[in-house]
C-alpha positions as a LaTeX table, in Angstrom:
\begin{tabular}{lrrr}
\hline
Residue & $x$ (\AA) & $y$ (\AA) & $z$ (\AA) \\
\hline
Unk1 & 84.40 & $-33.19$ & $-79.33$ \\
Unk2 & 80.61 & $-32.42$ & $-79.33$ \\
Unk3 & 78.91 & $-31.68$ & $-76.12$ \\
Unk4 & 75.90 & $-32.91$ & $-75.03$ \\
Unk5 & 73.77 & $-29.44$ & $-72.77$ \\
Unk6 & 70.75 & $-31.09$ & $-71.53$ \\
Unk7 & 67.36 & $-29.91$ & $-73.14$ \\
Unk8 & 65.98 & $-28.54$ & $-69.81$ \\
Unk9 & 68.97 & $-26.58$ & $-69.01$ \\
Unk10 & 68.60 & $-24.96$ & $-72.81$ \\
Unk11 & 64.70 & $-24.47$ & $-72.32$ \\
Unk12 & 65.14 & $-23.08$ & $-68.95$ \\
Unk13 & 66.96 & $-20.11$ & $-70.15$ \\
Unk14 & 63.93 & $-19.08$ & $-72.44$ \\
Unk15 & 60.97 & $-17.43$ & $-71.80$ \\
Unk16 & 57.59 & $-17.15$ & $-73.98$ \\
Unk17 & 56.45 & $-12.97$ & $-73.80$ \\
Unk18 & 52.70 & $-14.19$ & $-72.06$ \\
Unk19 & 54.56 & $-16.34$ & $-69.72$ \\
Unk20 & 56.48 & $-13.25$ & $-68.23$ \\
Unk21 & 53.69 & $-11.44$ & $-67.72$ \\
Unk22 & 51.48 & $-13.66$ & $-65.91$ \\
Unk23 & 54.84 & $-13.97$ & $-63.67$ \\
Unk24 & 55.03 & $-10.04$ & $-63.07$ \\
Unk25 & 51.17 & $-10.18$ & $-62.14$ \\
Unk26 & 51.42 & $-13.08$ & $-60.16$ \\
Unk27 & 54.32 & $-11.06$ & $-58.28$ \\
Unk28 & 52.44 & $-7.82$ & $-57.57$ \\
Unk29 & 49.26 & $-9.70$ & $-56.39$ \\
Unk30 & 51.42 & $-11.21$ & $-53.33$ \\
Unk31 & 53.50 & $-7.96$ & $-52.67$ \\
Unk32 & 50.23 & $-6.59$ & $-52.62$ \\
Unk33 & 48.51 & $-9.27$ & $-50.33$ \\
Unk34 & 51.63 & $-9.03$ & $-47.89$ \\
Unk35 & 51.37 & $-5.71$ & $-48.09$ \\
Unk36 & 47.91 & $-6.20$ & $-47.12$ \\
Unk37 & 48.65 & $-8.86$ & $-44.30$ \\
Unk38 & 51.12 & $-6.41$ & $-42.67$ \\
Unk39 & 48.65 & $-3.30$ & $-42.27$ \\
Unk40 & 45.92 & $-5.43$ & $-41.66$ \\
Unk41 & 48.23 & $-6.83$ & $-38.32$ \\
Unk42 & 49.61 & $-2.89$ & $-37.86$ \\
Unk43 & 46.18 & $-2.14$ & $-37.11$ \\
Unk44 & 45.00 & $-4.79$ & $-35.17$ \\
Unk45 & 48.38 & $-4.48$ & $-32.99$ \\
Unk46 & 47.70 & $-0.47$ & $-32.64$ \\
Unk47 & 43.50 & $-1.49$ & $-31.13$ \\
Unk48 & 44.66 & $-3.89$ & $-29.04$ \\
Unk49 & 47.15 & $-1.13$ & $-27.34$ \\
Unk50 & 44.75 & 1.01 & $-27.41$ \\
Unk51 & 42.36 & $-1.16$ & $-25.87$ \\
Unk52 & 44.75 & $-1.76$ & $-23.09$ \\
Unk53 & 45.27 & 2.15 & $-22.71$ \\
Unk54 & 41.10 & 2.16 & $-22.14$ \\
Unk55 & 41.15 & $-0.84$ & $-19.90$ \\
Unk56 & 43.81 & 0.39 & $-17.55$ \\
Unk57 & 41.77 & 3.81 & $-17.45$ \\
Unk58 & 39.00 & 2.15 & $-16.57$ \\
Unk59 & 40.09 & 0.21 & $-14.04$ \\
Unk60 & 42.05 & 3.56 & $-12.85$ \\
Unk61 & 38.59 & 5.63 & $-12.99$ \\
Unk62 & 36.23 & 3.22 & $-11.54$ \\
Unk63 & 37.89 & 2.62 & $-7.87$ \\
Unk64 & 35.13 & 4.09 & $-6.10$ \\
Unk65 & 31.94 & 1.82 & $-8.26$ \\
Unk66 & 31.63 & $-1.27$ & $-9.81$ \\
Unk67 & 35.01 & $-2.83$ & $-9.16$ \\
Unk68 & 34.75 & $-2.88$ & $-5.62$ \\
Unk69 & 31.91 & $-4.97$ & $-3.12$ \\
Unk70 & 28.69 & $-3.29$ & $-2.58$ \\
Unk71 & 29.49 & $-2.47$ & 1.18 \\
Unk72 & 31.96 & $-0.01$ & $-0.07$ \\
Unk73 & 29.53 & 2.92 & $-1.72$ \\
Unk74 & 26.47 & 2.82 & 0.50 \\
Unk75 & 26.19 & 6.21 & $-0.85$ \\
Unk76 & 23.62 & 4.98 & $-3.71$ \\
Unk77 & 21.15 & 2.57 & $-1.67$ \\
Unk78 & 21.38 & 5.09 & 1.63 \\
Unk79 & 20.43 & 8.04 & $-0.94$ \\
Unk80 & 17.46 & 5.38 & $-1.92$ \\
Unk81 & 16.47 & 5.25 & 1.59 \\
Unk82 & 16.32 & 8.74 & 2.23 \\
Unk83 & 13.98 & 8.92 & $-1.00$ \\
Unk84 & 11.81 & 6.44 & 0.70 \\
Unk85 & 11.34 & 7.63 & 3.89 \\
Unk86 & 10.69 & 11.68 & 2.70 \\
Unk87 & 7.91 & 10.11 & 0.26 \\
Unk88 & 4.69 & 10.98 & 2.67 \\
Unk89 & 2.76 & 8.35 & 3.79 \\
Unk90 & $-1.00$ & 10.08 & 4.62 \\
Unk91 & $-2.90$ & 7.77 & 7.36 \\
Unk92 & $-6.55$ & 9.44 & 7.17 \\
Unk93 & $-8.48$ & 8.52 & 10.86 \\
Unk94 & $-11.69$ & 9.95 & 12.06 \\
Unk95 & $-11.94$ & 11.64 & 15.58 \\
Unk96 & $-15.21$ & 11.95 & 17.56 \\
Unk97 & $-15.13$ & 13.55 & 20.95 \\
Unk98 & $-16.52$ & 10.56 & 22.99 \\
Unk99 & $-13.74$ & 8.28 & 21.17 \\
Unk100 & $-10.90$ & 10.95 & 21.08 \\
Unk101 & $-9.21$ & 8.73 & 23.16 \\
Unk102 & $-8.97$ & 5.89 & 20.84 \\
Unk103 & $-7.31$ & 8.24 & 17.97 \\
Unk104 & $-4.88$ & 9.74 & 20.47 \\
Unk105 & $-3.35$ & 5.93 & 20.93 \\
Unk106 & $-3.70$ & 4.74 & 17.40 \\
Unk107 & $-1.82$ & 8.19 & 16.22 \\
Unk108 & 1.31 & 7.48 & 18.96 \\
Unk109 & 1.81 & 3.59 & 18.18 \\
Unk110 & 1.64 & 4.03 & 14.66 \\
Unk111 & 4.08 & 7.46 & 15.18 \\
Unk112 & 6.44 & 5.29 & 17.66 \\
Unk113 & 6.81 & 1.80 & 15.30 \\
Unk114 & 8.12 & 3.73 & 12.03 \\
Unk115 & 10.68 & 5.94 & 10.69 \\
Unk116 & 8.30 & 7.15 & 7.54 \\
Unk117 & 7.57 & 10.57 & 6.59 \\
Unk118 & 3.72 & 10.05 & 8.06 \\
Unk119 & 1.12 & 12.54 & 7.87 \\
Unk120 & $-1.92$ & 12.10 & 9.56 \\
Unk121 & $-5.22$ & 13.49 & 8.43 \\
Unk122 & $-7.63$ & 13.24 & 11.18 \\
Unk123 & $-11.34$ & 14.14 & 9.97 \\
Unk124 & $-13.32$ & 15.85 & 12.80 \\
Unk125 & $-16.67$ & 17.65 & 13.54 \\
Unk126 & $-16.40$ & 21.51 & 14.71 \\
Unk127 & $-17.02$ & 20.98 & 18.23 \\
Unk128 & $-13.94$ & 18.49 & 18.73 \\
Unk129 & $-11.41$ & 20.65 & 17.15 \\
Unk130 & $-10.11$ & 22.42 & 20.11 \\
Unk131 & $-10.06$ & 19.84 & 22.41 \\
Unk132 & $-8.49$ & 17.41 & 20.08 \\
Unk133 & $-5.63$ & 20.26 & 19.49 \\
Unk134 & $-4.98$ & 20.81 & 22.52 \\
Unk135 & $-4.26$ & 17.14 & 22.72 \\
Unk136 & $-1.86$ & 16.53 & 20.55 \\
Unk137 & 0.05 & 20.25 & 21.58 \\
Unk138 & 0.38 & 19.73 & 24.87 \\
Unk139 & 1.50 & 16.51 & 24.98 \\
Unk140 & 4.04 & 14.09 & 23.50 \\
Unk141 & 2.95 & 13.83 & 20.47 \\
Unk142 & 3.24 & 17.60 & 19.57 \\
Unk143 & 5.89 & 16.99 & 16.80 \\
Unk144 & 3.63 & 14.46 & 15.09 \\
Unk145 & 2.65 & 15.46 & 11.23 \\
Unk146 & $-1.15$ & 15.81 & 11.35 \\
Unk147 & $-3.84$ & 17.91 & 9.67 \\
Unk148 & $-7.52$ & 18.74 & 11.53 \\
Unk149 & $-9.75$ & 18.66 & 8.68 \\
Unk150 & $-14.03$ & 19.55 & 9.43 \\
Unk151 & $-16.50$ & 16.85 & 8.50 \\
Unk152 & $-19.22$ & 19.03 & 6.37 \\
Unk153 & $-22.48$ & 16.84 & 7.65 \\
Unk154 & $-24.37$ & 18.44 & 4.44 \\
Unk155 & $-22.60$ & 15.42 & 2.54 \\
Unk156 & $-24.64$ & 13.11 & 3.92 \\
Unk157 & $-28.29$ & 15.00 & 3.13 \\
Unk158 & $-30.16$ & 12.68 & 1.55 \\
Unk159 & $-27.99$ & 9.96 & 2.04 \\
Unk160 & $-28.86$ & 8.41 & 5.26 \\
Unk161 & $-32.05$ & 7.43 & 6.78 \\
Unk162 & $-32.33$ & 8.14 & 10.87 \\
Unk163 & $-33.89$ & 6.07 & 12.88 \\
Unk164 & $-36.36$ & 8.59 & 14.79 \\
Unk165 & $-36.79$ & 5.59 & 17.69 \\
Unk166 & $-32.31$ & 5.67 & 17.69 \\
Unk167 & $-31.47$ & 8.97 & 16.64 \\
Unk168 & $-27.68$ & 8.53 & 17.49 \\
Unk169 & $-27.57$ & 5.29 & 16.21 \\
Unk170 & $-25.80$ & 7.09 & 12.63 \\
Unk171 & $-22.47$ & 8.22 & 13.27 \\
Unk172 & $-21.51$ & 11.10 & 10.71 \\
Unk173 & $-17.61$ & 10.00 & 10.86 \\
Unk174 & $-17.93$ & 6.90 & 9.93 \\
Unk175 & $-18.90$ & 7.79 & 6.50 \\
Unk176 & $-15.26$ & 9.76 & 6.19 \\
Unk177 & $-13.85$ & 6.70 & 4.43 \\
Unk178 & $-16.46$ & 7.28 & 1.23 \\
Unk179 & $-14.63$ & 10.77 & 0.64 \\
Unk180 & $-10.53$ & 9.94 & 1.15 \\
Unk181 & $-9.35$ & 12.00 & $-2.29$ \\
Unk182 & $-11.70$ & 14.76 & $-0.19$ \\
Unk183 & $-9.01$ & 14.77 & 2.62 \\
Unk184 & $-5.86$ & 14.18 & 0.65 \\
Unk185 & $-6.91$ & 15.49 & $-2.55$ \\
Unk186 & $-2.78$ & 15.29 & $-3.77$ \\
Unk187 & $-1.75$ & 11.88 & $-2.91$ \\
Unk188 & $-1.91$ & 9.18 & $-5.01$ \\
Unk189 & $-2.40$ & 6.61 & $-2.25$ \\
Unk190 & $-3.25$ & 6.87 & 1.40 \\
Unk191 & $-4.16$ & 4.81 & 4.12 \\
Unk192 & $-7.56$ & 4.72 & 6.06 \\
Unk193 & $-7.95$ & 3.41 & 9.83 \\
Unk194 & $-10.52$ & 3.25 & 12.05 \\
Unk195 & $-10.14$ & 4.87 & 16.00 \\
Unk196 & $-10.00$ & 1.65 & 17.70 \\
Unk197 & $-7.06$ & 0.16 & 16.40 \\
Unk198 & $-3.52$ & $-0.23$ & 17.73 \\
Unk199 & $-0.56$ & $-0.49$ & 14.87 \\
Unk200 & 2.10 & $-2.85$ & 16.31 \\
Unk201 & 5.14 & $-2.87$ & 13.31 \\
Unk202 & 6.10 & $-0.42$ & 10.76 \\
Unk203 & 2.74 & 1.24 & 8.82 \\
Unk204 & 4.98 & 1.56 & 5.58 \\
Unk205 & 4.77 & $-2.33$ & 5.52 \\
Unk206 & 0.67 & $-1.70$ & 5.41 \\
Unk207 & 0.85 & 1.35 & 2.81 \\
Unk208 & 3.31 & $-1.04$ & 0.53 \\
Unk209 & 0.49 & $-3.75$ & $-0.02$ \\
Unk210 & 0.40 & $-4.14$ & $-3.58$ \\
Unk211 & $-3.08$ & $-3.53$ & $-5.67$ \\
Unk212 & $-3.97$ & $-5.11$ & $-8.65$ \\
Unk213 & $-4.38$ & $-3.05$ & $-11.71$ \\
Unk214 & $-7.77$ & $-1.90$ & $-11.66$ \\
Unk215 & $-8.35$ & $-1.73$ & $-8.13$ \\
Unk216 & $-9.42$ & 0.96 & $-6.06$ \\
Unk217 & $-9.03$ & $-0.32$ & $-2.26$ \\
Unk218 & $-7.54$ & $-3.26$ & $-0.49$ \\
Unk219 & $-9.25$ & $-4.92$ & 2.88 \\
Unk220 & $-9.09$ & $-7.68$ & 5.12 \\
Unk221 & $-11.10$ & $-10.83$ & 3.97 \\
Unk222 & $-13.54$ & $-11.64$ & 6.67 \\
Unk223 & $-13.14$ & $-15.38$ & 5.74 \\
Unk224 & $-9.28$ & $-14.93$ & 6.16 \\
Unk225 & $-7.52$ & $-17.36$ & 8.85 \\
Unk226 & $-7.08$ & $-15.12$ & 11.40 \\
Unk227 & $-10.58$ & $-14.08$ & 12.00 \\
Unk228 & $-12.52$ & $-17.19$ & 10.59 \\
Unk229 & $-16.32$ & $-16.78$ & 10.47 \\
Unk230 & $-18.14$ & $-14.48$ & 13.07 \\
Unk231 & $-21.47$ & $-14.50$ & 13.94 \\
Unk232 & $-22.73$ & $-11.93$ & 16.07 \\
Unk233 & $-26.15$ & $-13.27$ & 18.25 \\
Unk234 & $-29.45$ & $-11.97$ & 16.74 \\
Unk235 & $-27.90$ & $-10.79$ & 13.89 \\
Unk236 & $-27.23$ & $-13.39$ & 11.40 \\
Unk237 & $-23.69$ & $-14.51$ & 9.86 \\
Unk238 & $-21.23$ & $-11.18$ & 9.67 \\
Unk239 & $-18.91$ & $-12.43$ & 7.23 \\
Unk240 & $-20.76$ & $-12.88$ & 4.22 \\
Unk241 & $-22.80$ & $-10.73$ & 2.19 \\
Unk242 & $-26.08$ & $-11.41$ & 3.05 \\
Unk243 & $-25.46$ & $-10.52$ & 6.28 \\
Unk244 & $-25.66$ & $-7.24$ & 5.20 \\
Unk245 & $-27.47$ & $-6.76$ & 2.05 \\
Unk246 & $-31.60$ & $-7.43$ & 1.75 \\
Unk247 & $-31.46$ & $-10.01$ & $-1.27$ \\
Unk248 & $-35.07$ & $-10.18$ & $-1.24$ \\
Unk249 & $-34.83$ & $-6.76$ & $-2.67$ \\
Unk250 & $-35.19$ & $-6.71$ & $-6.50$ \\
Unk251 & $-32.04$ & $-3.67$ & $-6.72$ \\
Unk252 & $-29.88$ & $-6.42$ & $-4.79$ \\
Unk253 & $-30.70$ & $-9.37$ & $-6.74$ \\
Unk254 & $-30.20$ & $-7.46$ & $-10.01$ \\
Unk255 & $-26.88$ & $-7.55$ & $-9.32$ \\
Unk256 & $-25.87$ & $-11.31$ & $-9.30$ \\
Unk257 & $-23.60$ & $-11.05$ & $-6.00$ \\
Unk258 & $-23.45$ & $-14.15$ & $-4.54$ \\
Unk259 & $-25.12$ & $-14.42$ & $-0.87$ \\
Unk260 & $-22.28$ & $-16.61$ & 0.20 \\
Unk261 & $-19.79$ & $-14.28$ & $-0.71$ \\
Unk262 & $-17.01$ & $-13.30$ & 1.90 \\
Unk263 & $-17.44$ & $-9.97$ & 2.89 \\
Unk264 & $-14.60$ & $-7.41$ & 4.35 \\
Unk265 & $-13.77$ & $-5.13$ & 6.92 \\
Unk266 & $-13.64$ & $-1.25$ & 6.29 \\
Unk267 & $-11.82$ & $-0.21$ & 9.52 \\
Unk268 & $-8.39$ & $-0.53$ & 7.62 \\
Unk269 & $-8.52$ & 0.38 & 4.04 \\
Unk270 & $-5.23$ & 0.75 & 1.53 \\
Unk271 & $-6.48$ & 2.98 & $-1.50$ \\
Unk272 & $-4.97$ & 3.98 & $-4.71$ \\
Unk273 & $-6.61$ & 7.48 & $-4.76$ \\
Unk274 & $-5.95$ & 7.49 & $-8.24$ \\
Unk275 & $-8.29$ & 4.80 & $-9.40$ \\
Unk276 & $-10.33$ & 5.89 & $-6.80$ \\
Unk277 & $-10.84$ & 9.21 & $-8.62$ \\
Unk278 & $-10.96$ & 7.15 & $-11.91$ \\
Unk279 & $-13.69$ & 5.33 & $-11.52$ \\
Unk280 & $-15.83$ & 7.82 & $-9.65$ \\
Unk281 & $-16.29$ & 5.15 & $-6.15$ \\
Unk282 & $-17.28$ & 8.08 & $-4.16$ \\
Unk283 & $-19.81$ & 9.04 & $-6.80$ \\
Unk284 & $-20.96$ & 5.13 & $-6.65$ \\
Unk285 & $-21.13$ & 4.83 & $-2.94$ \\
Unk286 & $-23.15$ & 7.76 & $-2.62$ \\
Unk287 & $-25.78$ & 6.19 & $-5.19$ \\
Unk288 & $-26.34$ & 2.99 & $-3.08$ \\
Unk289 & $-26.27$ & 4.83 & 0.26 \\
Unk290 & $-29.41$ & 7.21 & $-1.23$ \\
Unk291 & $-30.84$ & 3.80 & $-2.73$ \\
Unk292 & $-31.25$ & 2.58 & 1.11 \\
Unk293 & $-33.21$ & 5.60 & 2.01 \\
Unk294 & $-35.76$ & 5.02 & $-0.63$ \\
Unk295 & $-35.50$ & 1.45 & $-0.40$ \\
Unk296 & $-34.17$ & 0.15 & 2.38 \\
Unk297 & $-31.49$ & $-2.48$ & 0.57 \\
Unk298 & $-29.58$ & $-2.81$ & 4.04 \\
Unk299 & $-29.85$ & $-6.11$ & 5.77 \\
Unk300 & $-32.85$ & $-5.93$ & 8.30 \\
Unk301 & $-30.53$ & $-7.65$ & 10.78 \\
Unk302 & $-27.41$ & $-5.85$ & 9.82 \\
Unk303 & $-24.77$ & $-5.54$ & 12.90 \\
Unk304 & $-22.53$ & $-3.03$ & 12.72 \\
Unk305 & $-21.85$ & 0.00 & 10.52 \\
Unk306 & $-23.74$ & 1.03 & 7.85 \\
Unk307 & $-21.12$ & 2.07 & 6.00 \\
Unk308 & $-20.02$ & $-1.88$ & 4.89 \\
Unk309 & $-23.03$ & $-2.26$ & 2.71 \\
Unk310 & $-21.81$ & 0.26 & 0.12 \\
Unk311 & $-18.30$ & $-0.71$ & 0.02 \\
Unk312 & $-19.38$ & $-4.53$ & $-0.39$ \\
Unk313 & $-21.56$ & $-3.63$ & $-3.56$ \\
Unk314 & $-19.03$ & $-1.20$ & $-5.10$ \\
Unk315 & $-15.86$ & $-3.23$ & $-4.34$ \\
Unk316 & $-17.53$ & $-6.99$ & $-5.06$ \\
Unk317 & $-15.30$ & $-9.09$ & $-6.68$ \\
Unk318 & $-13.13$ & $-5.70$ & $-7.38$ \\
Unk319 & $-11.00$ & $-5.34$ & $-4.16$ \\
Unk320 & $-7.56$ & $-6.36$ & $-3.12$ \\
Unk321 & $-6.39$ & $-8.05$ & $-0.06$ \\
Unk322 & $-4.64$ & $-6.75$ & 3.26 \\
Unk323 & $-2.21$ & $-9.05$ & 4.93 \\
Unk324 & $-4.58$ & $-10.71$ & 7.68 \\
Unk325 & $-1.90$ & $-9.79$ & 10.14 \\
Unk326 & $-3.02$ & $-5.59$ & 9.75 \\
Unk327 & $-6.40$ & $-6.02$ & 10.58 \\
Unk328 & $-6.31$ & $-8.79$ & 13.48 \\
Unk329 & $-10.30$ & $-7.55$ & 14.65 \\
Unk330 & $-12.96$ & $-9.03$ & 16.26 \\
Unk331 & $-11.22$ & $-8.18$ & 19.64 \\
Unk332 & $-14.21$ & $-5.95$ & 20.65 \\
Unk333 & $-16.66$ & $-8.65$ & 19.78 \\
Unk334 & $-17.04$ & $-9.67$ & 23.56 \\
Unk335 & $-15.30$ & $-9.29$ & 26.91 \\
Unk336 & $-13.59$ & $-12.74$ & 26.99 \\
Unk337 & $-10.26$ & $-13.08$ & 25.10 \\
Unk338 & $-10.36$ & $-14.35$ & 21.81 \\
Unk339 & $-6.71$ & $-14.69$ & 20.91 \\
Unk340 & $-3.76$ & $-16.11$ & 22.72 \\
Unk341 & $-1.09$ & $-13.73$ & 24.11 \\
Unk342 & 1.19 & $-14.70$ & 21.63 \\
Unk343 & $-0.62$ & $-14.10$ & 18.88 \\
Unk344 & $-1.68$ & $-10.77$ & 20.23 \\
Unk345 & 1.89 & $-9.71$ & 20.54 \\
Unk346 & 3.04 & $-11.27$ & 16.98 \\
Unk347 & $-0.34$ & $-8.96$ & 15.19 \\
Unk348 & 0.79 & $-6.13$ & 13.37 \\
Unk349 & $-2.44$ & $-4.10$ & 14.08 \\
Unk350 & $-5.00$ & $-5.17$ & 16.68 \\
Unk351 & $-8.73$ & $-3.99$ & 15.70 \\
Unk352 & $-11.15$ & $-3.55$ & 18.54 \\
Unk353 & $-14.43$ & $-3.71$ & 16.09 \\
Unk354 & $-17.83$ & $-4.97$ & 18.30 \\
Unk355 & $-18.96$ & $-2.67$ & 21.29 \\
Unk356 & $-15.84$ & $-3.48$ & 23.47 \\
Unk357 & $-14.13$ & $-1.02$ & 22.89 \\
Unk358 & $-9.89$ & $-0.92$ & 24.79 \\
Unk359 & $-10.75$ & 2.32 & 26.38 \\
Unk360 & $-13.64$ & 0.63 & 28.17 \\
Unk361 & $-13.69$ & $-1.41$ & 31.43 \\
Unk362 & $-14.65$ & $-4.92$ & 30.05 \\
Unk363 & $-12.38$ & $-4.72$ & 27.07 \\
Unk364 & $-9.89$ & $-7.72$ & 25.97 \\
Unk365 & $-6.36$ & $-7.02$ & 25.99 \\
Unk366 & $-7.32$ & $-3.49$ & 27.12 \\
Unk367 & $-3.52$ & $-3.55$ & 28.83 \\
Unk368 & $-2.14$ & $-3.50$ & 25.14 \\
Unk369 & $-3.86$ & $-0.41$ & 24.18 \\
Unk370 & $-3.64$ & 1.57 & 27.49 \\
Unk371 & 0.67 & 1.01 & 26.55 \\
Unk372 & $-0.02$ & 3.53 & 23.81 \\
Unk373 & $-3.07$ & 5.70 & 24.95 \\
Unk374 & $-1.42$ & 9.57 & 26.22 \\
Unk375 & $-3.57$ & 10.87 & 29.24 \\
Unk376 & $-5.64$ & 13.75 & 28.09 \\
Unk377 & $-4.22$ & 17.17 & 29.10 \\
Unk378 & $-7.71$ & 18.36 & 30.45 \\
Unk379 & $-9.04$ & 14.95 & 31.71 \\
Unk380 & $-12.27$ & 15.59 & 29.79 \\
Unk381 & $-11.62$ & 11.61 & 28.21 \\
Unk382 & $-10.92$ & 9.91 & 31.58 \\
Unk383 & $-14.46$ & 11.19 & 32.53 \\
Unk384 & $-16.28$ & 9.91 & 29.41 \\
Unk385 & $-14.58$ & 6.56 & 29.55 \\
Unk386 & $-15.45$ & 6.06 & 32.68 \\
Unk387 & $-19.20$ & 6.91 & 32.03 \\
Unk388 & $-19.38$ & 5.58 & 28.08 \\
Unk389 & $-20.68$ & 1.66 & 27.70 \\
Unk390 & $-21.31$ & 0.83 & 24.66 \\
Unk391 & $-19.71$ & 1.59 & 21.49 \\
Unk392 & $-21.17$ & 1.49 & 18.06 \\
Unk393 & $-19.87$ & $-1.82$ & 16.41 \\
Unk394 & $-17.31$ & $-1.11$ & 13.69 \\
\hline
\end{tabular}
């Protein structure tokens, strides 16, 4: 009996040499790619605990920062706080004898309506020293920051013409403002004020005002909402540059500034003392005001100080701007009233520029400033304000 084995059966059983080979290769290659697959998941399992190790310490560690609300480590913004309010905020004013009165008040409301490490630099003349120390000692304001610095009145040789008719009419002080690195010669900014203003909020607000690059000082706008456009009688339209420049002067008209320009106050000034230094403005200021005494550049009906017409040249078109709200002025411009109440109250400094001055009899709003004058330890002020009637405009 023959039997019939199937071909396939019979082939299956034999095996070409090549053929076993490329099996045993094709065997190692996936022992060696699950080999491969296994480590590969080994280590991936091993990160991911590891991971989880870091993430649990993390959480563990950072219970007392960024896990929890805000509200819970005041530590950090209070710390920022405390940075702000050491930082010293210099406030540079001027201090005459006859208006000693006026710097006493603007010193205790600006002391009273902030919290800031302020340091006042008040610029005086020899003979006003004593009685202006003596001032602040005895009184309520003895723990107030300050510095009593001497105006040297050889700055101002050959600088500034006197009328012989009006001898008085130039008031040495008033030219303090040109020299502010002079009387805080380390700060990089500082404030300036005039004596007959009254600071109603927070001064830090005022030193905070933000310069453009470039700029040396910030001031008020005299075509700014608050104040509009003054005219003072007789003397032509305040509030624009040829009001107090002489255009029909050749040095004036050489230097393309537009009559119609807006001019600003000087009684509140915010200055970066470093481009201040810079760009040399003291230097510059000093140049125009020696100019005028050869020349006579000045407007012929100029009101007021004769410090603007510097400042307007040297700063044209080169000058920042102060919130309208810290230099409300005008307010000594004439007896009547020429705000409301309310806006009175809502002004975060009142300006009392124009012969009117608070510590006068005919004064506007005179009530507001008498809140914050301190009576004078030897009554010397009550006796020149009661004898004193007109003020230089400022």
């Amino acid at each position: 009996m023959r039997l019939n084995i199937p071909f396939f059966y019979k082939s299956s059983t034999t095996f070409h040499p090549k053929q076993k080979e490329e099996m045993t290769f094709r065997k190692v290659n996936i022992f060696i790619l699950v080999l491969a697959v296994v480590v590969f998941l080994l280590v991936l399992h091993h990160n991911i605990l590891g991971l989880s190790d870091l993430l649990k310490r993390e959480l563990s560690d950072s219970s007392s920062l960024g896990l929890q609300p805000i509200d819970f480590i005041p530590e950090s913004p209070q710390r920022l706080m405390d940075d702000q309010n050491d930082k010293e905020i210099p406030v540079v004013i001027t201090a005459s004898d006859d208006r000693l009165g006026g710097v006493i008040a603007a010193v205790n409301s600006i002391h009273q309506n902030t919290k800031s490490n302020v340091a006042f630099h008040i610029v005086t003349l020899n003979d006003t020293v004593d009685h202006l120390r003596s001032w602040l000692s005895k009184t309520s304001l003895k723990n107030v920051k300050y510095r009593i610095l001497d105006f040297d009145l050889h700055l101002l040789d050959g600088k500034v013409k006197i009328n012989s008719e009006m001898p008085d009419s130039i008031k040495p002080l008033t030219f303090a403002r040109f020299y502010l690195p002079n009387w805080v010669p380390n700060a990089e900014k500082a404030i300036y004020l005039d004596d007959d203003v009254i600071v109603q909020d927070d001064i830090l607000e005022l030193y905070n005002t933000k310069l453009q690059p470039g700029h040396a000082a910030a001031f008020s706008d005299d075509c700014d909402s608050t104040t509009n456009k003054f005219a003072i009688r007789g003397a032509g339209n305040q509030y624009n540059y040829i009001g107090f420049l002489d255009y029909k002067k050749e040095a004036i008209r050489k230097l393309s500034m537009k009559a119609s320009t807006c001019s600003f106050n000087s009684g509140v000034i915010v200055a970066n003392l470093t481009e201040w230094r810079l760009q040399n403005i003291t230097k510059q200021l000093e140049k125009w005001m020696a100019l005028n005494v050869i020349e006579e550049i000045y407007s012929k009906t100029l009101a007021g100080s004769s410090t603007t017409p510097p400042l307007l040249i040297v700063f044209y078109k080169r000058h920042s701007n102060i919130d309208p709200m810290w230099n409300v002025r005008h307010l000594g411009s004439s007896a009547g009233k020429r705000y409301s109440p309310q806006f009175v109250k809502a002004a975060k400094l009142l300006h009392w520029n124009g012969h009117f001055k608070p510590w006068g009899r005919t004064a506007s709003y005179a009530e507001v400033w008498e809140k914050w004058y301190v009576p004078d330890p030897t009554n010397e002020f009550s006796l020149i304000r009661r004898h004193t009637d007109i003020y230089e405009a400022k």
